[in-house]
LODODO-479924 format. One line per 5 residues: their letters; for each residue x, y, z of C-alpha. Coordinates in Angstrom, 1 decimal, m for minus. Each point is the difference from the previous one (the first is absolute). Last residue first. Layout:
BEGIN
a = X:Y:Z; ...
//
This chain:
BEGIN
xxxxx = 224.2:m93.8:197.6; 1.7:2.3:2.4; m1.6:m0.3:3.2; m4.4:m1.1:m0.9; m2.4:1.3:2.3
xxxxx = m3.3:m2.2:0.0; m3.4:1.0:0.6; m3.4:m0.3:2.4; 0.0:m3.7:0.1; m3.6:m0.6:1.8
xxxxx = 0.7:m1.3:3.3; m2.8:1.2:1.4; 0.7:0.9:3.4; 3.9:0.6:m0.7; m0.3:1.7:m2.9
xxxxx = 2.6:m1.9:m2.8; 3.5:1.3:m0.6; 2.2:m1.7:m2.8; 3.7:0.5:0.2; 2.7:m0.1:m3.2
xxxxx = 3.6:m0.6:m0.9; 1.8:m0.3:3.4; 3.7:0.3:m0.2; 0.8:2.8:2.9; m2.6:m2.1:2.4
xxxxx = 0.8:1.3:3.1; 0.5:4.6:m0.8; m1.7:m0.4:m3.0; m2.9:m1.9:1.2; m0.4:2.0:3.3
xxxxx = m0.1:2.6:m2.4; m2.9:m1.0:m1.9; m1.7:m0.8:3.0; 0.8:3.2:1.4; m2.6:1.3:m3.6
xxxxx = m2.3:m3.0:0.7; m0.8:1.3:3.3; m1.9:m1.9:2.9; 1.3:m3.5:m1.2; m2.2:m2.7:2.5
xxxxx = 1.7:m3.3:m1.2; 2.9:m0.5:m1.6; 0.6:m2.9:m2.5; 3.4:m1.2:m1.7; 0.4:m1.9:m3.4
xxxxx = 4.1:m0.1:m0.7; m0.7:m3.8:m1.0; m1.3:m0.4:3.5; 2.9:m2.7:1.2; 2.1:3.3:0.7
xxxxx = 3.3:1.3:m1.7; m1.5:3.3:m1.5; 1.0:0.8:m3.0; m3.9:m0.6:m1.8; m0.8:3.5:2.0
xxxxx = m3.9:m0.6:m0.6; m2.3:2.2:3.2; m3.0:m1.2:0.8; m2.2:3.0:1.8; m2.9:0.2:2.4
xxxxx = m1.4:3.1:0.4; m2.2:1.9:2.0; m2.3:3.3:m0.6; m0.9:2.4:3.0; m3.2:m0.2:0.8
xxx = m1.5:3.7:0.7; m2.3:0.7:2.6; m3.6:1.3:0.1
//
């Protein structure tokens, strides 16, 4: 018996963004929410919040707020 490993997809908020997405952006099979975090920090210095949902289901699974 194998183990599934869990996947993600996240949308990130960073409202300073200059895109036509109102700072809305959407990546699609997250392995880690932990290096996602720091993928945030490191491209999205501004972003406020990201909500991850399972990738199968698509069930939001929780939402990890920056400095609010």
């Amino acid at each position: 018996m194998t183990m599934s490993k869990r996947v993600y997809n996240c949308i990130i908020f960073a409202p300073d963004e200059q895109k036509s997405n109102g700072g809305f952006t959407t990546y699609r099979k997250v392995n880690s929410i932990e290096k996602f975090k720091q993928f945030a920090d490191k491209n999205y210095p501004n972003w406020k919040w990201f909500t991850y949902y399972d990738n199968k289901t698509r069930v939001k699974l929780g939402v990890i707020k920056n400095g609010i």
